[in-house]
TORSE-985070 format. One record per residue (C-alpha): z, x, y; residue number from 1; residue in one letter. Coordinates in pm, 1 decimal. Last residue first. Layout:
BEGIN
+----------+----------+----------+-----+---------+
!        Z !        X !        Y ! num ! residuo !
+----------+----------+----------+-----+---------+
!        Z !        X !        Y ! NUM !       A !
...
+----------+----------+----------+-----+---------+
***
This chain:
BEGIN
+----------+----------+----------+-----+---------+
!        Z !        X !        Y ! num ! residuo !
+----------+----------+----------+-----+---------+
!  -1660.2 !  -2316.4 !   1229.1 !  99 !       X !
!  -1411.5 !  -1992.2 !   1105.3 !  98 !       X !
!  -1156.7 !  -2128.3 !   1267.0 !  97 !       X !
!  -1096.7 !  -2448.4 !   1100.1 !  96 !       X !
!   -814.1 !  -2625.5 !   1338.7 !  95 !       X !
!   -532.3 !  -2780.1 !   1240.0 !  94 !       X !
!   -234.1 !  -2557.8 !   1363.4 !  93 !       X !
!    -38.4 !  -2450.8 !   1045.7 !  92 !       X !
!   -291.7 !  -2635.2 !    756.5 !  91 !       X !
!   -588.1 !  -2451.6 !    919.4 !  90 !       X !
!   -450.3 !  -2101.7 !    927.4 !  89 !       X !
!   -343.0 !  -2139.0 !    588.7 !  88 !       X !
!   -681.6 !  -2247.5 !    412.2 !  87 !       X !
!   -823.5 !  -1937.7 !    623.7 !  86 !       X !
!   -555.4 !  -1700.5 !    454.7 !  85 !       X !
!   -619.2 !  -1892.9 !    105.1 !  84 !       X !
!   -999.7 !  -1850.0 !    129.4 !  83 !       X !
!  -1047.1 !  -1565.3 !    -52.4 !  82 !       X !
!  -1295.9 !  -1273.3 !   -103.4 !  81 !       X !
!  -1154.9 !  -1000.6 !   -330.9 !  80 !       X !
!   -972.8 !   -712.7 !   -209.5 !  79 !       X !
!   -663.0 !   -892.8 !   -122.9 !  78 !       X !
!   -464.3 !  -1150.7 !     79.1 !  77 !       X !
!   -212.4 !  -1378.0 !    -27.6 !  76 !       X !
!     14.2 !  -1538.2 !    276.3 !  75 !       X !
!    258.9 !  -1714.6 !    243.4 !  74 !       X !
!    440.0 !  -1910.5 !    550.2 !  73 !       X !
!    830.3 !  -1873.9 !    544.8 !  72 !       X !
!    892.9 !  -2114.9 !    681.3 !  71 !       X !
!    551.2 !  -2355.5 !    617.8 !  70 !       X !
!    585.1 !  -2336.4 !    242.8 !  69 !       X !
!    349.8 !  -2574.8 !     90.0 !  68 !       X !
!    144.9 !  -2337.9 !   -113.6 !  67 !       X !
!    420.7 !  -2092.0 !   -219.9 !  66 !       X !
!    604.1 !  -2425.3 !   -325.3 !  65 !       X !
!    242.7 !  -2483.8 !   -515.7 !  64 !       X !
!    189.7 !  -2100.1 !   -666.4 !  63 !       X !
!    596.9 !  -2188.0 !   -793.1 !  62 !       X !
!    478.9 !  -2471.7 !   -979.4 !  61 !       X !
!    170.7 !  -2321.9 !  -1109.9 !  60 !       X !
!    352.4 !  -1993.1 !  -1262.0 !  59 !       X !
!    229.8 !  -1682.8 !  -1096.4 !  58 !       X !
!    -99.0 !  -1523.3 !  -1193.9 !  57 !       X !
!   -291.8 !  -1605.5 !   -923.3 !  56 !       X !
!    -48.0 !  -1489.7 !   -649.9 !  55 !       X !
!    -67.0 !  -1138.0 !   -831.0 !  54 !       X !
!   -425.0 !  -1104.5 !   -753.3 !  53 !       X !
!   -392.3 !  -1274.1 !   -420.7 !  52 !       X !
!   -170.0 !   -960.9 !   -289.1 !  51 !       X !
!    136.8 !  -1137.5 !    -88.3 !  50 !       X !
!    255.8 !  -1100.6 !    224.7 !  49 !       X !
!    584.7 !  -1361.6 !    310.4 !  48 !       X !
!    630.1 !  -1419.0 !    708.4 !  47 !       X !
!    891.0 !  -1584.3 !    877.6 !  46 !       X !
!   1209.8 !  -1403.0 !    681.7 !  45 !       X !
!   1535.5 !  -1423.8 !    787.2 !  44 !       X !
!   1647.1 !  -1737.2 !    670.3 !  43 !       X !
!   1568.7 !  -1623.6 !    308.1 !  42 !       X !
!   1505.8 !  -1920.8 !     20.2 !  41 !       X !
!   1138.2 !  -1870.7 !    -28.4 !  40 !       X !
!   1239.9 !  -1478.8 !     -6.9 !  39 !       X !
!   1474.6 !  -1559.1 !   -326.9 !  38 !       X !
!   1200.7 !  -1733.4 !   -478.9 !  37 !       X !
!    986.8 !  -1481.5 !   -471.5 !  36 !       X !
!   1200.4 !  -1191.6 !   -600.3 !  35 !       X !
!   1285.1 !  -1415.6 !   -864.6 !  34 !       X !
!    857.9 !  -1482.2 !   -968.8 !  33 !       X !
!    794.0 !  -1105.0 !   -927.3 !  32 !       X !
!   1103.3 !  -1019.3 !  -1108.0 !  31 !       X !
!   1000.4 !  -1246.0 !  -1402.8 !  30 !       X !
!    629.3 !  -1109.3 !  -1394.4 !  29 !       X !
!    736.4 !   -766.1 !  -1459.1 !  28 !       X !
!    762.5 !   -453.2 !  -1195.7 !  27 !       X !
!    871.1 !   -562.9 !   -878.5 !  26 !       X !
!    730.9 !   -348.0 !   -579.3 !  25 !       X !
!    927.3 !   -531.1 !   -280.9 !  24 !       X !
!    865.1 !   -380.0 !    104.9 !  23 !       X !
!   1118.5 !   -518.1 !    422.6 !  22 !       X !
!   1066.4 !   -210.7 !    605.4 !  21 !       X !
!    717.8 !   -254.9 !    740.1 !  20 !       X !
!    638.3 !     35.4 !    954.3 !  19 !       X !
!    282.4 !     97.0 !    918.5 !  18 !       X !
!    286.4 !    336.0 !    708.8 !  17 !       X !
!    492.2 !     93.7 !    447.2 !  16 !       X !
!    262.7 !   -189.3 !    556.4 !  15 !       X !
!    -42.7 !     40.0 !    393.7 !  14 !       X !
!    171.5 !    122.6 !     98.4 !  13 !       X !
!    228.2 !   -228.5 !     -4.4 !  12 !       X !
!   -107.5 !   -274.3 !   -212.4 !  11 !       X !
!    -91.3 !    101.6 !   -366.6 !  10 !       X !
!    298.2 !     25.3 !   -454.0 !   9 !       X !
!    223.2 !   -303.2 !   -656.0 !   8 !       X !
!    302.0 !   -654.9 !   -465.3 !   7 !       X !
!    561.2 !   -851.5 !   -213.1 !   6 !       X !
!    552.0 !   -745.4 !    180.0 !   5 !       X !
!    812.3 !   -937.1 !    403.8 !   4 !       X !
!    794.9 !   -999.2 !    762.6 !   3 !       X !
!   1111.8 !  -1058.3 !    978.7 !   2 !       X !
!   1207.6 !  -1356.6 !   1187.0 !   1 !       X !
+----------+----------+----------+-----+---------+
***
């Protein structure tokens, strides 16, 4: 299973240095929301990261299959605080870990 990196060129460059090869920079809102769905739909990814400012401003429905996805699981992280990584984290093994 491979991770894959989905947002703007300053949020993906960190991954890039770090050796991430599976990077997507799409430019408009409908290649954000195809490029999504495709990697929803990829048996070879585990892992989707997302920035949570972008993740906000997809269309509800696919926010929700983003939601529920459990392979791949989505992850939106960010500058801004969040609780979608520690909302994750409890749904995939059931246990609050920041209690």
């Amino acid at each position: 299973m491979e991770l894959a990196v989905v947002g703007s060129q300053e949020f993906t460059l960190g991954f890039q240095l770090a050796g991430i090869s599976n990077i997507f920079n799409p430019e408009t809102d409908d290649e954000m929301s195809s490029q999504l769905k495709s990697l929803l739909n990829s048996k070879e990814v585990g892992i989707i990261v997302i920035d949570s400012s972008i993740m906000s401003t997809l269309p509800e429905r696919l926010r929700d299959q983003l939601s529920a996805s459990v392979t791949p699981t989505v992850l939106g992280i960010g500058t801004e605080e969040d609780t979608t990584l520690r909302d994750t984290i409890r749904k995939a093994i059931g246990v609050d870990l920041w209690k």
